[in-house]
ZATIGU-344700 format. One record per atom (N, C-alpha, C): residue number from 0; residue in one letter; chain; atom name; x, y, z. Coordinates in steps of 0.2 Angstrom, whole numbers, plus 5000, padded with zeros to 4 digits. Layout:
# ZATIGU-344700
+-----+---+---+----+------+-------+------+
:   k : r : c :  a : east : north :   up :
+-----+---+---+----+------+-------+------+
: NUM : A : A : CA :    X :     Y :    Z :
...
+-----+---+---+----+------+-------+------+
***
This chain:
# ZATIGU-344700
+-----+---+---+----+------+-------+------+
:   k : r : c :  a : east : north :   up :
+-----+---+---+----+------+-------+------+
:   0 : X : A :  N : 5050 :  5039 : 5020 :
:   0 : X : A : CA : 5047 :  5035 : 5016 :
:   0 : X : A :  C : 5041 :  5038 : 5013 :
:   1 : X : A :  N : 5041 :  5036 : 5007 :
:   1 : X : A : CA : 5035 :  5040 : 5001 :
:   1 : X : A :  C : 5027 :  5035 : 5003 :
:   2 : X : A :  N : 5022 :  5038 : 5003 :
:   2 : X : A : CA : 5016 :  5034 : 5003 :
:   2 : X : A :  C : 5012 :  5030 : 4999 :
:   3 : X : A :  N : 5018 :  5027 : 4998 :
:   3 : X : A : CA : 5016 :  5019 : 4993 :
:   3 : X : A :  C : 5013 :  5014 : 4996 :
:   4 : X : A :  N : 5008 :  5010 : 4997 :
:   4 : X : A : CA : 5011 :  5001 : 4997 :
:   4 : X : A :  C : 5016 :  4998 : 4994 :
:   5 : X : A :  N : 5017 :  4993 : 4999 :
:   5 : X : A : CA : 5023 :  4988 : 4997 :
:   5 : X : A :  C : 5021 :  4983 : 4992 :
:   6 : X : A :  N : 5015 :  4980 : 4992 :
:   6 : X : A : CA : 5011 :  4978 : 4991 :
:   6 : X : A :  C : 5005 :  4978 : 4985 :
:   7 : X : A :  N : 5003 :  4983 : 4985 :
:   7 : X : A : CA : 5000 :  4983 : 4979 :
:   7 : X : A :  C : 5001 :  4990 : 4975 :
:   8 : X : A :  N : 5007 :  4994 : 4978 :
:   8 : X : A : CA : 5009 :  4999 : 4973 :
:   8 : X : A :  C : 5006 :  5007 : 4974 :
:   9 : X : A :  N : 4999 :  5004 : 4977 :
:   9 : X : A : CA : 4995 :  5011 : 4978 :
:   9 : X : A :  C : 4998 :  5018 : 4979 :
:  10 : X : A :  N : 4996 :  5024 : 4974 :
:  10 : X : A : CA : 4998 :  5030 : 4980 :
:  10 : X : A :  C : 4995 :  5035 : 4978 :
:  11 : X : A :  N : 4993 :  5041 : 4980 :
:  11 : X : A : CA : 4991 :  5044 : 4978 :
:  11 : X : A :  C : 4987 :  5048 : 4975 :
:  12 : X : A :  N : 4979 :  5049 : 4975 :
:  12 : X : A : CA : 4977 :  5050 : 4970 :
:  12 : X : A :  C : 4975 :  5058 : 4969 :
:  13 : X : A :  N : 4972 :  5063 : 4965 :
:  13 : X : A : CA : 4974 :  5069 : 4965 :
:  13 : X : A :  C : 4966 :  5071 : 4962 :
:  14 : X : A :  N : 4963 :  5074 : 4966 :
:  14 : X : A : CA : 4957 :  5076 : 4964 :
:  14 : X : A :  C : 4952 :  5085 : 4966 :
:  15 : X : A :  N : 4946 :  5085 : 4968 :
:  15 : X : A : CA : 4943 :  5092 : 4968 :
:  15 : X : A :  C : 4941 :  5092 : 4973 :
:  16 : X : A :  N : 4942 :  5098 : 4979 :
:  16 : X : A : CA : 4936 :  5099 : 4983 :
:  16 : X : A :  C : 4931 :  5104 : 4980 :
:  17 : X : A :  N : 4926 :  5103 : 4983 :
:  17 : X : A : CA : 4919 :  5108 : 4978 :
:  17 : X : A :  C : 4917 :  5109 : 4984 :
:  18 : X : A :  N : 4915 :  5115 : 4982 :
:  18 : X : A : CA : 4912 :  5119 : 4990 :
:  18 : X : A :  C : 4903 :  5119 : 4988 :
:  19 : X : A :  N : 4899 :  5122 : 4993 :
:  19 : X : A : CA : 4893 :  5121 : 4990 :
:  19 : X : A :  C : 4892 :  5127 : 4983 :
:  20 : X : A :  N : 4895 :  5132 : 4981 :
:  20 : X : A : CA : 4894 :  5135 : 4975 :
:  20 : X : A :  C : 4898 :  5132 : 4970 :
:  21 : X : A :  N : 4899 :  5127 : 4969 :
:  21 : X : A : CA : 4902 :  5123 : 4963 :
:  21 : X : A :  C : 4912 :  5123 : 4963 :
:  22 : X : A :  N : 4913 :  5127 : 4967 :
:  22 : X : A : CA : 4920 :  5132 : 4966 :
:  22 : X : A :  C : 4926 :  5124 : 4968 :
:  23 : X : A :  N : 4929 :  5123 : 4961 :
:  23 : X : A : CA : 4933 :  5117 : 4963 :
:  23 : X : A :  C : 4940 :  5119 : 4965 :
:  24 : X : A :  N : 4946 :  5116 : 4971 :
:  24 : X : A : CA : 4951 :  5120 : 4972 :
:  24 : X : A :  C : 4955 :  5110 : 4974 :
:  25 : X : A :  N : 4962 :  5111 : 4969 :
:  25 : X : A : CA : 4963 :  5105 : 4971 :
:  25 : X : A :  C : 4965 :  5102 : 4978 :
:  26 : X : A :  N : 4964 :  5095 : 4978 :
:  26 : X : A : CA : 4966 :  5091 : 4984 :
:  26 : X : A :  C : 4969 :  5084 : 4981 :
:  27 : X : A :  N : 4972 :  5080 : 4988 :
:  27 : X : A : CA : 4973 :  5074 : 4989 :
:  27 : X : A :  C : 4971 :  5066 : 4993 :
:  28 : X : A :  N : 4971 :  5063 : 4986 :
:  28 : X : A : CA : 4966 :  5058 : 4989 :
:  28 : X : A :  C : 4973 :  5054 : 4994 :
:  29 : X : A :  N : 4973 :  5052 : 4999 :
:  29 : X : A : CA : 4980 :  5051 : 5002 :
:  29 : X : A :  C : 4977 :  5044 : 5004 :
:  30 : X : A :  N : 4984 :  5035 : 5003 :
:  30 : X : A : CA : 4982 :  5031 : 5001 :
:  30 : X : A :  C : 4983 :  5030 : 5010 :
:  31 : X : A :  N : 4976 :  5023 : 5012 :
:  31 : X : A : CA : 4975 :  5021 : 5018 :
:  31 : X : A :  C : 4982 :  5016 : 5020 :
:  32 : X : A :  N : 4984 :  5021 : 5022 :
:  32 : X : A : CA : 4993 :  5017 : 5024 :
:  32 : X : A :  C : 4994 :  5016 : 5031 :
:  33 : X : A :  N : 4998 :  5009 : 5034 :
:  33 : X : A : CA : 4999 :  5007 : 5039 :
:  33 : X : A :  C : 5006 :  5005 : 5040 :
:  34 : X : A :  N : 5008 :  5002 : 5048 :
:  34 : X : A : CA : 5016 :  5001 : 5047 :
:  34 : X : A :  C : 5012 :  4993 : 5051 :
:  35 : X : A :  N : 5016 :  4987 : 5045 :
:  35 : X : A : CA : 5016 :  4981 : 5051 :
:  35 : X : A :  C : 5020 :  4977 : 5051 :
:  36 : X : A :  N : 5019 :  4973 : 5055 :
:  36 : X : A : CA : 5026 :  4968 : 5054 :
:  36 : X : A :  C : 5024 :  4963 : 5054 :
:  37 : X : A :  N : 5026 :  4956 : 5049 :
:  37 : X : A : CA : 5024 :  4950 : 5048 :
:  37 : X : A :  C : 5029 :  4946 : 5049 :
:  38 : X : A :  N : 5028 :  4940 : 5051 :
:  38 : X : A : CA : 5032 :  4934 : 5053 :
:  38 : X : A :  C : 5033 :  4932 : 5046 :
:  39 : X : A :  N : 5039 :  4931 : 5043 :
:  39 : X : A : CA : 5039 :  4928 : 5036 :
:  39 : X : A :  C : 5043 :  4921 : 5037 :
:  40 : X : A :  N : 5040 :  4915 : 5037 :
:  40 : X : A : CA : 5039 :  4908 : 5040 :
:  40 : X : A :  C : 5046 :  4906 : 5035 :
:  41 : X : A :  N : 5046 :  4908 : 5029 :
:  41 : X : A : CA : 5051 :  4905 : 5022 :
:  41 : X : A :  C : 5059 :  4907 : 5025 :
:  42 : X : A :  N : 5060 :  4916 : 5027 :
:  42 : X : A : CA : 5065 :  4917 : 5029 :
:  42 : X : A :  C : 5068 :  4917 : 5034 :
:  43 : X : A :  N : 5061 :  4914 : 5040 :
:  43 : X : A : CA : 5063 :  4914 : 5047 :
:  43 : X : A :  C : 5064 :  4921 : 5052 :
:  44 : X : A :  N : 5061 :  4926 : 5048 :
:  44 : X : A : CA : 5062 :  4933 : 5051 :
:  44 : X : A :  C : 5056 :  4937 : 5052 :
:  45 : X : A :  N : 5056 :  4942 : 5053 :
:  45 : X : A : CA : 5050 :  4948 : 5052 :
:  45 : X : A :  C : 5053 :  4951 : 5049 :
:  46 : X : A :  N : 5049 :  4955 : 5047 :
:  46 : X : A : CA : 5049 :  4961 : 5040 :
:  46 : X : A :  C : 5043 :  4967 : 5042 :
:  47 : X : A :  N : 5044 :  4971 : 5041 :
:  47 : X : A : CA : 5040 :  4980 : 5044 :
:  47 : X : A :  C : 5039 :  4980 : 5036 :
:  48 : X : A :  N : 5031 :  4980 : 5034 :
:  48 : X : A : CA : 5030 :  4986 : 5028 :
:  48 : X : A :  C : 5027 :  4989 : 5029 :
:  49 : X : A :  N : 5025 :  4994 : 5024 :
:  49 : X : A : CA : 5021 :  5000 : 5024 :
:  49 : X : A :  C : 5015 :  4997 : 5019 :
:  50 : X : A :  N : 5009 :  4994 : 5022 :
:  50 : X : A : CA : 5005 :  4991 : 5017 :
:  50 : X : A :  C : 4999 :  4995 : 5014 :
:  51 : X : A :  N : 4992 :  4996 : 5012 :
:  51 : X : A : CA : 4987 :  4998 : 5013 :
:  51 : X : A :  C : 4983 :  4994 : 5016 :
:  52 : X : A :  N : 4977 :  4997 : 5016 :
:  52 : X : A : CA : 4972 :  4991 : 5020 :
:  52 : X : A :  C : 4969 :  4986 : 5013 :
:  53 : X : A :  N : 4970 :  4987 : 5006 :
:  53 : X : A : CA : 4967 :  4983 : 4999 :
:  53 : X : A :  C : 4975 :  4978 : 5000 :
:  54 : X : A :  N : 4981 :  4978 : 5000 :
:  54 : X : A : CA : 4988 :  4977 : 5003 :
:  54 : X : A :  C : 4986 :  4971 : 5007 :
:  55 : X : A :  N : 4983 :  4973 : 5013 :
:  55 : X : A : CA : 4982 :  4968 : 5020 :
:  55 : X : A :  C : 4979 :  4959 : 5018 :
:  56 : X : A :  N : 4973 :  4965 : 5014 :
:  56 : X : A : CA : 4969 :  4959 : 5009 :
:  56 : X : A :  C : 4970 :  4953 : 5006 :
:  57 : X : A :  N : 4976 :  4957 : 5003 :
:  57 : X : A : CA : 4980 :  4954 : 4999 :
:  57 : X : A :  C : 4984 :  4947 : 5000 :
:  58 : X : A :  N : 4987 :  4950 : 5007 :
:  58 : X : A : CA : 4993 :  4946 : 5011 :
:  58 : X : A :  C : 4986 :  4941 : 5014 :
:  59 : X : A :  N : 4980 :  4942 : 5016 :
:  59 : X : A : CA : 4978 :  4935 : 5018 :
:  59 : X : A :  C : 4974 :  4932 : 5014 :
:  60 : X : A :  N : 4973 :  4934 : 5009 :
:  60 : X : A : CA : 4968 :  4930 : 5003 :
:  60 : X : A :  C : 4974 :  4926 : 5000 :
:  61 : X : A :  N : 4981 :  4928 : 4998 :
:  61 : X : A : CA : 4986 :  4924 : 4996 :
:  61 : X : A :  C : 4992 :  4921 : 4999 :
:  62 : X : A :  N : 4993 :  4925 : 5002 :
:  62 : X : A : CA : 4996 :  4922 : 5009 :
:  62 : X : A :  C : 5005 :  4927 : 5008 :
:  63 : X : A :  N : 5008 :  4928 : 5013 :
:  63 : X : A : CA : 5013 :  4933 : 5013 :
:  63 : X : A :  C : 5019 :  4934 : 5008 :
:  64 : X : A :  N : 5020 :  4925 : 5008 :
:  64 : X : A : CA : 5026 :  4924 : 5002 :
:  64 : X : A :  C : 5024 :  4925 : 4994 :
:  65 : X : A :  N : 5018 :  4924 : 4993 :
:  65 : X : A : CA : 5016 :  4923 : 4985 :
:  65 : X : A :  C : 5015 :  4933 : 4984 :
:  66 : X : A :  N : 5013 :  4936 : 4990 :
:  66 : X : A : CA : 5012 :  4943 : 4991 :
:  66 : X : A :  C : 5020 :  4947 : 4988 :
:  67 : X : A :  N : 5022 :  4945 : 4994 :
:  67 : X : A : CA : 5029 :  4949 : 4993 :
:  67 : X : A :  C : 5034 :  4944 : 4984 :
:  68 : X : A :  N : 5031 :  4942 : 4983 :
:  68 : X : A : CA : 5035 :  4936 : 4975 :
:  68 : X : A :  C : 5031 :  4941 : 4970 :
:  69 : X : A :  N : 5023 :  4943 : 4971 :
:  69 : X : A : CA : 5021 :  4949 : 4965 :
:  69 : X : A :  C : 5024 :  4954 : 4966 :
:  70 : X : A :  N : 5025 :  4956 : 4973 :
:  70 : X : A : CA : 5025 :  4963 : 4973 :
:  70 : X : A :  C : 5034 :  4964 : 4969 :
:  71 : X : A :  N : 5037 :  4960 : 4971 :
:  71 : X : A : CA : 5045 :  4962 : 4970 :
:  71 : X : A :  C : 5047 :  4961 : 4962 :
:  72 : X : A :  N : 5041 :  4956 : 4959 :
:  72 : X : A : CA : 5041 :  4954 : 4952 :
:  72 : X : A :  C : 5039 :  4961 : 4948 :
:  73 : X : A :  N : 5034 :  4966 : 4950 :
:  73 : X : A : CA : 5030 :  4972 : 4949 :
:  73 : X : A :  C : 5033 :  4977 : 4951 :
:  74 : X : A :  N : 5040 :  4976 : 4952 :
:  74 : X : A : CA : 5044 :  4981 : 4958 :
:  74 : X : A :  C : 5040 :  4985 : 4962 :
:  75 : X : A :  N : 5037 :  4985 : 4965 :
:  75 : X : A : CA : 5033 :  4988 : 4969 :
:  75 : X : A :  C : 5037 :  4989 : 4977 :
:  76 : X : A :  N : 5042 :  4984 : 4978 :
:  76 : X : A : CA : 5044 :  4981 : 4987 :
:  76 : X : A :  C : 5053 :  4986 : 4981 :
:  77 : X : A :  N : 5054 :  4989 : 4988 :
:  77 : X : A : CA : 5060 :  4990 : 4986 :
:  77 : X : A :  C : 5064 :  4989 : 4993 :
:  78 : X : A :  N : 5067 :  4983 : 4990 :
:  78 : X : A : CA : 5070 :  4981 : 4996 :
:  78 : X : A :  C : 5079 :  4979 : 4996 :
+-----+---+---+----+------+-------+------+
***
């Protein structure tokens, strides 16, 4: 599995290390990724994603169903 959120899509950002004489050589910003599994109460089952930790936030400021109904709306959940 590639280092997405399911969730809010996240992945990858691409940026500079600088050394102390200025000398830039690329790097990556690699997204805060986790494996968890939630009780999902509507379909009666658990579900394993690969969230971030802004993802996690998500799922409790809004709550699991309305989470996964954006994310699938935004294809983000490929399921």
């Amino acid at each position: 599995m590639s280092k997405v959120c399911q969730i809010t899509g996240k992945t990858a950002l691409s940026g500079n290390n600088v050394s102390h004489s200025k000398r830039r050589t690329k790097r990556k910003f690699d997204v805060n990724l986790f494996t968890r599994k939630f009780y999902w109460a509507e379909q009666d089952c658990w579900i394993s994603l690969n969230i971030s930790a802004a993802g996690l936030r998500v799922i409790n400021k809004i709550g699991l169903d309305a989470a996964l109904k954006n994310a699938a709306e935004k294809g983000y959940l490929n399921a």
